[in-house]
Backbone atoms as SQL, in Angstrom:
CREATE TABLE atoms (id INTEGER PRIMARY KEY, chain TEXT, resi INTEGER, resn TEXT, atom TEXT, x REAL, y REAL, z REAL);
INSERT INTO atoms VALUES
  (1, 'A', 1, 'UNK', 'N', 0.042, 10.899, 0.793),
  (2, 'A', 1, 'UNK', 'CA', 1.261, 10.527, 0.120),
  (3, 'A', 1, 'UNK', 'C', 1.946, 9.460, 0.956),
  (4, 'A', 2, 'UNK', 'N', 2.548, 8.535, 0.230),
  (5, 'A', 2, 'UNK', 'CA', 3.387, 7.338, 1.432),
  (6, 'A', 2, 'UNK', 'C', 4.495, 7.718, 0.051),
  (7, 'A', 3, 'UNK', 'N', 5.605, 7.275, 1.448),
  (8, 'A', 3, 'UNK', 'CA', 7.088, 6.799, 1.057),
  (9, 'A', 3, 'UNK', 'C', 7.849, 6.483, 1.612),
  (10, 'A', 4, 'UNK', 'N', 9.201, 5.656, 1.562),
  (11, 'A', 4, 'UNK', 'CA', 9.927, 5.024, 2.716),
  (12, 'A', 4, 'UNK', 'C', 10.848, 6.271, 3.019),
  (13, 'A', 5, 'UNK', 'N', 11.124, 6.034, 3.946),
  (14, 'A', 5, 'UNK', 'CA', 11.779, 6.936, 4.793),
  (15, 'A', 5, 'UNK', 'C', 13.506, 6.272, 5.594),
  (16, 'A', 6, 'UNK', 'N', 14.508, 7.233, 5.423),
  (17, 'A', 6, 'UNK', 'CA', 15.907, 6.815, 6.059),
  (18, 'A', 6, 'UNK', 'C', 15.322, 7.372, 7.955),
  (19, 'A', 7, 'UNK', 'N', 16.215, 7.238, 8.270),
  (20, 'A', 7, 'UNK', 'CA', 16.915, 7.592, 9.651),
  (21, 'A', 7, 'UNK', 'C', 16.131, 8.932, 10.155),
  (22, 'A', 8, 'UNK', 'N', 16.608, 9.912, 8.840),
  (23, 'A', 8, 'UNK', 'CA', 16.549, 11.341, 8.859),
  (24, 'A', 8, 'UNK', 'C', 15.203, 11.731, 8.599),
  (25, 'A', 9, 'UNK', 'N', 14.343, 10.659, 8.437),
  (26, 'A', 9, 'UNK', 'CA', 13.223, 11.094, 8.013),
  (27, 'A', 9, 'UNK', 'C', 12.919, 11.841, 6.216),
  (28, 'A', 10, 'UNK', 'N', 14.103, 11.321, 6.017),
  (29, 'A', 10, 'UNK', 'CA', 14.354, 11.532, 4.140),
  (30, 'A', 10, 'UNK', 'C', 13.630, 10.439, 3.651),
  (31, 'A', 11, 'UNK', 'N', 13.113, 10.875, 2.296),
  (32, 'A', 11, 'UNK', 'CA', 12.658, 10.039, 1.165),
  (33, 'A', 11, 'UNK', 'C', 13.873, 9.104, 0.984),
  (34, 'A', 12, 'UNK', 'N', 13.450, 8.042, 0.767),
  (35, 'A', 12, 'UNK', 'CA', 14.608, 6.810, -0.010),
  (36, 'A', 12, 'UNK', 'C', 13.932, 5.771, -0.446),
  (37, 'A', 13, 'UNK', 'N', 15.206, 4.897, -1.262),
  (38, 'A', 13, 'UNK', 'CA', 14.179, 4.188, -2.309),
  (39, 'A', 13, 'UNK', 'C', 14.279, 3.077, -1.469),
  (40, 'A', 14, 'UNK', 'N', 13.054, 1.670, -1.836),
  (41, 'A', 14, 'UNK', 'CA', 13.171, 0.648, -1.491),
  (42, 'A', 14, 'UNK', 'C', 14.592, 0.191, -1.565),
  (43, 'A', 15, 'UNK', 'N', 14.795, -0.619, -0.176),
  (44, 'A', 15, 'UNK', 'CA', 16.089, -1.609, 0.002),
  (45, 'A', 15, 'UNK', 'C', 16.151, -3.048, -0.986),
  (46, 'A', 16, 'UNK', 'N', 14.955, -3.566, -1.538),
  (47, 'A', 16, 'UNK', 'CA', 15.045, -4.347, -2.326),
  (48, 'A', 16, 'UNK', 'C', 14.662, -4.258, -3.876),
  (49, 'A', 17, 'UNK', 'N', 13.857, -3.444, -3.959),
  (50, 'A', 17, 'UNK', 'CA', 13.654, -3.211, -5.538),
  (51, 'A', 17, 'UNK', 'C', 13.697, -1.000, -5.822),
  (52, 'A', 18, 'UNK', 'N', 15.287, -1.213, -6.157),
  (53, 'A', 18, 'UNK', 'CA', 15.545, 0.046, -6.609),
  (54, 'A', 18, 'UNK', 'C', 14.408, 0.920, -7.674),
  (55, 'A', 19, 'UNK', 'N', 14.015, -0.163, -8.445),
  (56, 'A', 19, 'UNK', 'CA', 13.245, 0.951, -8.956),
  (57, 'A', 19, 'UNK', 'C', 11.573, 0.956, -8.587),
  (58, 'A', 20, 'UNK', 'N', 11.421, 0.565, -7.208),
  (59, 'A', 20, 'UNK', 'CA', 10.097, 1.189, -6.834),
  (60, 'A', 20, 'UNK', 'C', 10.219, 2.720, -6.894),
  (61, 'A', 21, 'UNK', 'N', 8.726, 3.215, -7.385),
  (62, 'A', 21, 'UNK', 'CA', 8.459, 5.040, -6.854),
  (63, 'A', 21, 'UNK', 'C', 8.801, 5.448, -5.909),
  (64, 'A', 22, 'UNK', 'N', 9.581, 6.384, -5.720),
  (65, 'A', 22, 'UNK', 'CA', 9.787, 6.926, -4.428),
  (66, 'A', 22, 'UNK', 'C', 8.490, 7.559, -3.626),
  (67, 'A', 23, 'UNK', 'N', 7.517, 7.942, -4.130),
  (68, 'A', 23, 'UNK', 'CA', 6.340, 8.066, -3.493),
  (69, 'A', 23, 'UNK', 'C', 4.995, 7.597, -4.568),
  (70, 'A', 24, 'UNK', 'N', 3.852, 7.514, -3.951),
  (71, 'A', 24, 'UNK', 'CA', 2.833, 6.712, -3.389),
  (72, 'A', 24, 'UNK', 'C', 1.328, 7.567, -3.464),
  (73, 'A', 25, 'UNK', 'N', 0.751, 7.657, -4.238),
  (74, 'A', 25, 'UNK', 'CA', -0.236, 8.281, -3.811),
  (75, 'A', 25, 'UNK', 'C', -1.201, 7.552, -2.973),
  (76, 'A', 26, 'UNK', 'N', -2.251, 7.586, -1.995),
  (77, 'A', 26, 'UNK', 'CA', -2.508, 5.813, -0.987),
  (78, 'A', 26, 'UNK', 'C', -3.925, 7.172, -0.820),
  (79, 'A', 27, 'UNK', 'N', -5.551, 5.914, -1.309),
  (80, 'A', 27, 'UNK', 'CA', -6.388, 6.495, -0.917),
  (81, 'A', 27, 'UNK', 'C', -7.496, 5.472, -0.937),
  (82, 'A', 28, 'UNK', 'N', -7.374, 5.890, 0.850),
  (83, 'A', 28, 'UNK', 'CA', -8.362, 4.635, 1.791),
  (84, 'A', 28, 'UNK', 'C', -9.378, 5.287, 1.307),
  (85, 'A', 29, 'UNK', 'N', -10.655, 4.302, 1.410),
  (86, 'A', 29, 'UNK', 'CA', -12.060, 4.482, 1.358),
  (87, 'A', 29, 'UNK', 'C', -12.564, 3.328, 2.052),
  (88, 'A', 30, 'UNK', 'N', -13.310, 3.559, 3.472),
  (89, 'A', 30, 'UNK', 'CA', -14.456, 2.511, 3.689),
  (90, 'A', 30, 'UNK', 'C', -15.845, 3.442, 3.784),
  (91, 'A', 31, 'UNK', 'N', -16.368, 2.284, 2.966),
  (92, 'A', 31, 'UNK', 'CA', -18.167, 2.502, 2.490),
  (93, 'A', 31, 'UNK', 'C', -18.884, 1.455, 3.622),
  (94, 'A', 32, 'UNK', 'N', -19.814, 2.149, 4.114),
  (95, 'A', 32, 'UNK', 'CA', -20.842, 0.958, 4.559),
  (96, 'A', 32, 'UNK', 'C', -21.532, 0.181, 4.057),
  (97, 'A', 33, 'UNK', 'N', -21.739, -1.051, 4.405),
  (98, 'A', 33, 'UNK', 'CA', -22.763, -1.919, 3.480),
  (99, 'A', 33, 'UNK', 'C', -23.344, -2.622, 4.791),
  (100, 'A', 34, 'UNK', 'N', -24.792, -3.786, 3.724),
  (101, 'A', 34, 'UNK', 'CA', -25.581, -3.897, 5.106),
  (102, 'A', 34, 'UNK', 'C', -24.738, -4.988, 5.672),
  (103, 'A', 35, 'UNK', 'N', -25.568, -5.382, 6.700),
  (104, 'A', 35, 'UNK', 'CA', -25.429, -6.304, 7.955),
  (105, 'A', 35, 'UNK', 'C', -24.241, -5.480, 8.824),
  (106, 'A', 36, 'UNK', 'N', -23.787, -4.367, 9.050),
  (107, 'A', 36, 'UNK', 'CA', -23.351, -3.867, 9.538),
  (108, 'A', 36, 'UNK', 'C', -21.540, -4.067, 9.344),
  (109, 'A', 37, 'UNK', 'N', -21.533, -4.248, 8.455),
  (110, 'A', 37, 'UNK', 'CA', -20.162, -4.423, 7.045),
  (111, 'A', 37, 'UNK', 'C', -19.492, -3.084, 6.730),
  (112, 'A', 38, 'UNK', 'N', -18.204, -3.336, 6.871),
  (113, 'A', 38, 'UNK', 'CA', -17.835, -2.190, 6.070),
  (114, 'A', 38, 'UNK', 'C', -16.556, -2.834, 4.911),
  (115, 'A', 39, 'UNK', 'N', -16.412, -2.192, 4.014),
  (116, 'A', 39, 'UNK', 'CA', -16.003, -2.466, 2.664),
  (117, 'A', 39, 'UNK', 'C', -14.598, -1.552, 2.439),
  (118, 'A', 40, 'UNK', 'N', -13.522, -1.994, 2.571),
  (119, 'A', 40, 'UNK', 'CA', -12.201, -1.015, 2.258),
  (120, 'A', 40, 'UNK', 'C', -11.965, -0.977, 0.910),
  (121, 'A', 41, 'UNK', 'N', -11.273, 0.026, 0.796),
  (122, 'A', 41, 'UNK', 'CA', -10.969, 0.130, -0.183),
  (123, 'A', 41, 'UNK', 'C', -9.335, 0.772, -0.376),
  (124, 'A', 42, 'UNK', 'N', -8.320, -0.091, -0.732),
  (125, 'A', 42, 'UNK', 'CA', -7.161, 0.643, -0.825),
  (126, 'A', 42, 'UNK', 'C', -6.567, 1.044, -2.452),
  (127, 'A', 43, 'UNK', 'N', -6.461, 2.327, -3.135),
  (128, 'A', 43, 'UNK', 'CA', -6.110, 2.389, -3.968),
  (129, 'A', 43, 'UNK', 'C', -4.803, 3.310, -4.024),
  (130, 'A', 44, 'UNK', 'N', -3.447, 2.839, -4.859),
  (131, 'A', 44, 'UNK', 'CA', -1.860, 3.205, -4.819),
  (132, 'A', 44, 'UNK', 'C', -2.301, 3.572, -6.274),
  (133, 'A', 45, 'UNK', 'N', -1.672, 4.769, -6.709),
  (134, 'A', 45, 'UNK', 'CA', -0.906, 5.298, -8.244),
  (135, 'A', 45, 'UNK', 'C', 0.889, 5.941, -7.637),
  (136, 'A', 46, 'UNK', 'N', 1.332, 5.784, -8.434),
  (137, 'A', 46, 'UNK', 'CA', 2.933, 6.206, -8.648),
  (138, 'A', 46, 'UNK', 'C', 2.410, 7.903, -8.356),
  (139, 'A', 47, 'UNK', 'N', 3.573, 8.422, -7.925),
  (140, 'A', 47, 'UNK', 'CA', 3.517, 9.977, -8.254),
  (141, 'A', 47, 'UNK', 'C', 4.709, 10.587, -8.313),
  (142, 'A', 48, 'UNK', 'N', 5.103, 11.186, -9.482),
  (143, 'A', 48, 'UNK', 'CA', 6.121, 11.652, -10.025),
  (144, 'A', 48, 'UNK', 'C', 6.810, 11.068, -10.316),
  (145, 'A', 49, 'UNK', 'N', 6.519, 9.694, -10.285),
  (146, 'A', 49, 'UNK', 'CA', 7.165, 8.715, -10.814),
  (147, 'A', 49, 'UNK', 'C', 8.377, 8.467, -12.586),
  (148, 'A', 50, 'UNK', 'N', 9.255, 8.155, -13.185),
  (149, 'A', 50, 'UNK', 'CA', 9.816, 7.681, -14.008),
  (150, 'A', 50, 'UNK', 'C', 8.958, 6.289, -14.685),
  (151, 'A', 51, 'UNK', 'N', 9.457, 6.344, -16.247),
  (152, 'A', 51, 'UNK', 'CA', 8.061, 5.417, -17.050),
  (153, 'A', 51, 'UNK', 'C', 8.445, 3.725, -15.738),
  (154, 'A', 52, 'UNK', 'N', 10.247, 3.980, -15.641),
  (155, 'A', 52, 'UNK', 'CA', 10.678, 2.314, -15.419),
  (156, 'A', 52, 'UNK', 'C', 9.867, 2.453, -13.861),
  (157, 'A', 53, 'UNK', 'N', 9.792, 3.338, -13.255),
  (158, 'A', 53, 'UNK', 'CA', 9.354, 3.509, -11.898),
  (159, 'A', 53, 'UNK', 'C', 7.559, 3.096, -11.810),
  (160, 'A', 54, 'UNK', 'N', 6.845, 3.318, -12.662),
  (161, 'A', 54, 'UNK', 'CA', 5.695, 2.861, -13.175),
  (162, 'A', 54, 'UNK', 'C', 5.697, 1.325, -14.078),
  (163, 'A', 55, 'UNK', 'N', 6.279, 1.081, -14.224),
  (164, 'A', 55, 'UNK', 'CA', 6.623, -0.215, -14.761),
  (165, 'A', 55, 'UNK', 'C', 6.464, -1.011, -13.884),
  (166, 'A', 56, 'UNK', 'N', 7.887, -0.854, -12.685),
  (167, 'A', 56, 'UNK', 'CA', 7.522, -1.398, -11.460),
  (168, 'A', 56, 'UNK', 'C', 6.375, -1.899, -11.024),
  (169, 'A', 57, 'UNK', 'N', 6.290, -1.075, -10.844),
  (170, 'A', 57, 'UNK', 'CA', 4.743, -0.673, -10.123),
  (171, 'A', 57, 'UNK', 'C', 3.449, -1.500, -10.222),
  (172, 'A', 58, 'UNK', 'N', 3.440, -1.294, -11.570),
  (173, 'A', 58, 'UNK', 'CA', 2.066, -2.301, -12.177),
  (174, 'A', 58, 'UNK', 'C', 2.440, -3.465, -12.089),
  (175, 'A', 59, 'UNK', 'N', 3.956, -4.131, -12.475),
  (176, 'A', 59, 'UNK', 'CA', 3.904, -5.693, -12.316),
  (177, 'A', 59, 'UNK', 'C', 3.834, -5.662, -11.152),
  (178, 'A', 60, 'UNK', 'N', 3.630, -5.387, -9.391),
  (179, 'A', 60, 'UNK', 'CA', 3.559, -5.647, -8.710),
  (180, 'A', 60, 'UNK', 'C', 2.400, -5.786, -7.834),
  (181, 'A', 61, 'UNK', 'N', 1.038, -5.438, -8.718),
  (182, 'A', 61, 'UNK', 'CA', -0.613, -5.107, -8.468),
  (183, 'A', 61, 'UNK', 'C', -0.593, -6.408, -6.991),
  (184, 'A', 62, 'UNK', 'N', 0.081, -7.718, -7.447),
  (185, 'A', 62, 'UNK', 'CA', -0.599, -8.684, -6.927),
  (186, 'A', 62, 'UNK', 'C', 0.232, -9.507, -5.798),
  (187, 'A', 63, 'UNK', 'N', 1.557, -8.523, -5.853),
  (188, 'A', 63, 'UNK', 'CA', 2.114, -8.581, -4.412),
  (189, 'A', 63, 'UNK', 'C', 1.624, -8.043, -3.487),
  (190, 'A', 64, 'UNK', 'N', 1.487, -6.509, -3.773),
  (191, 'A', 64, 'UNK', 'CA', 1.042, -5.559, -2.680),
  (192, 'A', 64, 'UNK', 'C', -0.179, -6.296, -2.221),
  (193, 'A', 65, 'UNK', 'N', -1.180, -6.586, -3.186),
  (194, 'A', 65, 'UNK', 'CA', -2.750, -7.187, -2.563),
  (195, 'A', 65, 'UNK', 'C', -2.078, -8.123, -2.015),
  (196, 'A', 66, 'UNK', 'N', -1.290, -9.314, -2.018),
  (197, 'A', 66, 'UNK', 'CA', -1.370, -10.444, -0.994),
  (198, 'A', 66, 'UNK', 'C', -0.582, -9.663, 0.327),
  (199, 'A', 67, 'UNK', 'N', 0.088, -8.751, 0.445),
  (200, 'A', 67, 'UNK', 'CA', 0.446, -8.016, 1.021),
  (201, 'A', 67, 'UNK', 'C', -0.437, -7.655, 2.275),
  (202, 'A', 68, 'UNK', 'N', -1.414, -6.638, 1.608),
  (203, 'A', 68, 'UNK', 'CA', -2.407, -6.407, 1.973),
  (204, 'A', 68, 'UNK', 'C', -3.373, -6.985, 2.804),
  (205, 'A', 69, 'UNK', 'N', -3.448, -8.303, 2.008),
  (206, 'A', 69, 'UNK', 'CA', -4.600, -9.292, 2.236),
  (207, 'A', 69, 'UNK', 'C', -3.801, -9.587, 3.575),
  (208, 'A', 70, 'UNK', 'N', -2.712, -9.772, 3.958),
  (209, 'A', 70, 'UNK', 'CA', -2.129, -10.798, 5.108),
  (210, 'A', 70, 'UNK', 'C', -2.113, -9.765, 6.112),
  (211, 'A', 71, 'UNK', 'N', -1.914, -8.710, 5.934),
  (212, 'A', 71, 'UNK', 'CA', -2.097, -7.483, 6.744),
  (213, 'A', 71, 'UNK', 'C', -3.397, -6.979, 7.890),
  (214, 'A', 72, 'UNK', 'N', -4.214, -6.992, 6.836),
  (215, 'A', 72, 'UNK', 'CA', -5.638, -6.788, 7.376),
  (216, 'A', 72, 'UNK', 'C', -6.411, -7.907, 8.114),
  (217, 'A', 73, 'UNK', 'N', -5.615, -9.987, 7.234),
  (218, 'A', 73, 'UNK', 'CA', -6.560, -10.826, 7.838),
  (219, 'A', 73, 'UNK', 'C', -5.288, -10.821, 9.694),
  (220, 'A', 74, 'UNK', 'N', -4.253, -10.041, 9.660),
  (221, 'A', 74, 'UNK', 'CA', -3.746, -10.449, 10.904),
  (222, 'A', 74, 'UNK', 'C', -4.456, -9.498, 11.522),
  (223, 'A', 75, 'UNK', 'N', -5.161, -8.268, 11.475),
  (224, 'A', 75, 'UNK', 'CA', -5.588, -7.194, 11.984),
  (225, 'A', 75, 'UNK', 'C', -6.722, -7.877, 12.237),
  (226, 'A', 76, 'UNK', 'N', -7.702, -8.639, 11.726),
  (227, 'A', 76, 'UNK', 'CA', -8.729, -9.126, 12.358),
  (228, 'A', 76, 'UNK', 'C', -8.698, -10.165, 13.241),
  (229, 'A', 77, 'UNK', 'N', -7.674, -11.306, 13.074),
  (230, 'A', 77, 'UNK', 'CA', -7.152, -11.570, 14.391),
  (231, 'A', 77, 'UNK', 'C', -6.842, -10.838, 15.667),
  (232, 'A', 78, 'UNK', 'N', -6.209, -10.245, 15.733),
  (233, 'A', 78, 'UNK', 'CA', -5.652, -9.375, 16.848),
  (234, 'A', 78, 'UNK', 'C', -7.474, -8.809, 17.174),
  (235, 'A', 79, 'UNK', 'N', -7.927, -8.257, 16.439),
  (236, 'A', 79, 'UNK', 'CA', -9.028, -7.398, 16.823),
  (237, 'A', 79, 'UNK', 'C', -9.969, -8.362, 17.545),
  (238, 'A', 80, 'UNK', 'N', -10.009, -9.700, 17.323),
  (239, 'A', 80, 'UNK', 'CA', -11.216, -10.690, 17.717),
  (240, 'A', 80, 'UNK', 'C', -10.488, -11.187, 18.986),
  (241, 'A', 81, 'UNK', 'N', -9.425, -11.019, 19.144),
  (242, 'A', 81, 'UNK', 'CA', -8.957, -11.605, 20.234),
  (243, 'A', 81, 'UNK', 'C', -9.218, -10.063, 21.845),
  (244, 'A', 82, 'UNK', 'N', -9.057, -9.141, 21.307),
  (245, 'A', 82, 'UNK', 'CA', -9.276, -7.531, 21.307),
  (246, 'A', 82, 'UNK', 'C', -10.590, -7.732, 22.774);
């Protein structure tokens, strides 16, 4: 489960878009492939979400991936430098 979190370690909603889900269902998968590759896999659904809270959600498929994408290519930096 992911969700943002206050101070208190309480659930709270995003500071910029009120009607994100308050939680997250988040399920990593890496598969091996050859040449000694591995293949992630990140998949998010809403949970317990409201319809407008799922609404959200989906128009945002292609933030989170560039999100993502900038995330992981700084993680392979850091790691090659490692």
């Amino acid at each position: 489960m992911n969700a943002l979190s206050d101070e208190a370690s309480g659930t709270t909603r995003h500071p910029i878009v009120p009607t994100w889900p308050l939680e997250l269902l988040t399920t990593v998968t890496l598969e091996e492939q050859p040449g000694g590759k591995t293949k992630l896999t990140v998949r998010w659904s809403p949970h317990n979400a409201t319809v407008e809270e799922c609404k959200t959600f989906n128009a945002s498929h292609e933030i989170m991936r560039q999100g993502w994408d900038s995330t992981l290519d700084r993680l392979v930096e850091y790691l090659a430098k490692a």
